[in-house]
N, C-alpha and C positions, 0 to 999 in steps of 0.2 A: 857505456853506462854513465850514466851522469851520478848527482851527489845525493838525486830522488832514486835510482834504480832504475829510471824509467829508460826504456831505449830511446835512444836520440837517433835521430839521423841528420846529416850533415848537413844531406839536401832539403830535406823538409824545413831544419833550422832556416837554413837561409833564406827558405822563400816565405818562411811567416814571419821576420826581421824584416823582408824587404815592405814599403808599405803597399797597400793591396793592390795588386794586379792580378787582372784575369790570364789566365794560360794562353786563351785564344784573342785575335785581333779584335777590336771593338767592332770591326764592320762588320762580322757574321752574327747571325741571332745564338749562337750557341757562345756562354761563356762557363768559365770555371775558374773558381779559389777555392786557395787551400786556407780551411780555418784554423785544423787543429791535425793530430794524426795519434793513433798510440802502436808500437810494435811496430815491426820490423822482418827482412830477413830472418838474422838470425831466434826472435820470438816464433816463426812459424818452422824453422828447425826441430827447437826446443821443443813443443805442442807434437810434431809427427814422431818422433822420440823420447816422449815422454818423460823429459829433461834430461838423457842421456847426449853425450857426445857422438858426432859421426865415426868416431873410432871403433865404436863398438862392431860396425860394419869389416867385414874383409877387404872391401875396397877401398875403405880409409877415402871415401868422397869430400870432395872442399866443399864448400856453400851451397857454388851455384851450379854443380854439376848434382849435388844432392835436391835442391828447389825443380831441377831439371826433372830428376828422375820423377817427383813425388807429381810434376803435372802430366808426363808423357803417361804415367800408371792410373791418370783420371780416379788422382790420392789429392782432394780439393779440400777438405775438411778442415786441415791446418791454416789452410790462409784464410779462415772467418775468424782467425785468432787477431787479425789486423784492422784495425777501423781506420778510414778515413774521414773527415768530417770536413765538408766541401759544400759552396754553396754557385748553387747552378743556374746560369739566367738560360732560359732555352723557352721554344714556345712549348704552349701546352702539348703536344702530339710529341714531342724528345721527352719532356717530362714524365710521361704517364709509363715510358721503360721503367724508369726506378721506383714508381709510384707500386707497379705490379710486379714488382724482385722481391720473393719473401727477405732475401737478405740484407736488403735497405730500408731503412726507418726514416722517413720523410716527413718534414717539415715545412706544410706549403706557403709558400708567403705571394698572394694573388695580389692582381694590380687590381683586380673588381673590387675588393674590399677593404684596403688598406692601400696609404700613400707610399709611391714608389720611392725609395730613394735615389742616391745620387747615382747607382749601380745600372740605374735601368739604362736602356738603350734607347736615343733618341733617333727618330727617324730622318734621311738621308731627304734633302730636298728629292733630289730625284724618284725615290723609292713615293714622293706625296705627289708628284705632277701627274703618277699617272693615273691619282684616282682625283685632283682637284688643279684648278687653274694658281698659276703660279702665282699669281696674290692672296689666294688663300694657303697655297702652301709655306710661303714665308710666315704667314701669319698665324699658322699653324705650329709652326718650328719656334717662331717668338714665345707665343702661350705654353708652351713647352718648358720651355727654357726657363722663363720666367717663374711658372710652378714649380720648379725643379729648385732653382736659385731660393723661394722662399723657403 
């Protein structure tokens, strides 16, 4: 616990210290950062226990043999105790998964209506020869770029 109460995680710490990198390689259309996170492990313990300790059990379960149990027994409840808050470049057909999860709250940010930031994904000369000739595809990549940069 930190000096908020709030759960920290170690890992999460350091991948929102570190400055923003996507999970995934830039060359695939799928990416993901981590913006924020709250709870934990031990927070979805707490929630299937009703803030009791795993002692109370005869098994005297550790952590992750108790996390174990609570998914093999299709006992999911507890881990909507945990938010992550991630922001996801994907084309529209990935996107519309989380779009239609009662359990995600979506925030769309379209390239039709609003200017892309530095996040967006430029496209690969190759990935443009094989819809245009390769003087418009440079020139294509340049206009990019250039928009990108203002």
């Amino acid at each position: 616990m930190a000096l908020t109460k709030r759960f920290v995680s170690q890992y999460g710490e350091e991948l929102l210290k570190k400055a923003p990198t996507y999970f995934y390689p830039e060359d695939t259309d799928h990416r993901i950062l981590l913006v924020d996170y709250m709870g934990g492990d031990p927070v979805v313990a707490r929630v299937a226990i009703a803030g009791h300790n795993t002692s109370i059990f005869p098994e005297n379960p550790n952590l992750g043999d108790f996390l174990s149990h609570l998914v093999a027994k299709g006992i999911y409840e507890p881990f909507k105790s945990v938010q992550l808050k991630v922001r996801i470049g994907a084309p529209i057909s990935t996107a519309l998964v989380f779009v239609y999860e009662p359990t995600c709250s979506v925030n769309e940010y379209s390239a039709r209506y609003s200017v892309l930031s530095d996040s967006s994904k430029l496209p690969k000369k190759e990935e443009l020869l094989e819809q245009f000739s390769e003087e418009r595809a440079i020139g294509v990549i340049d206009l990019l770029e250039k928009l990108r940069n203002n």
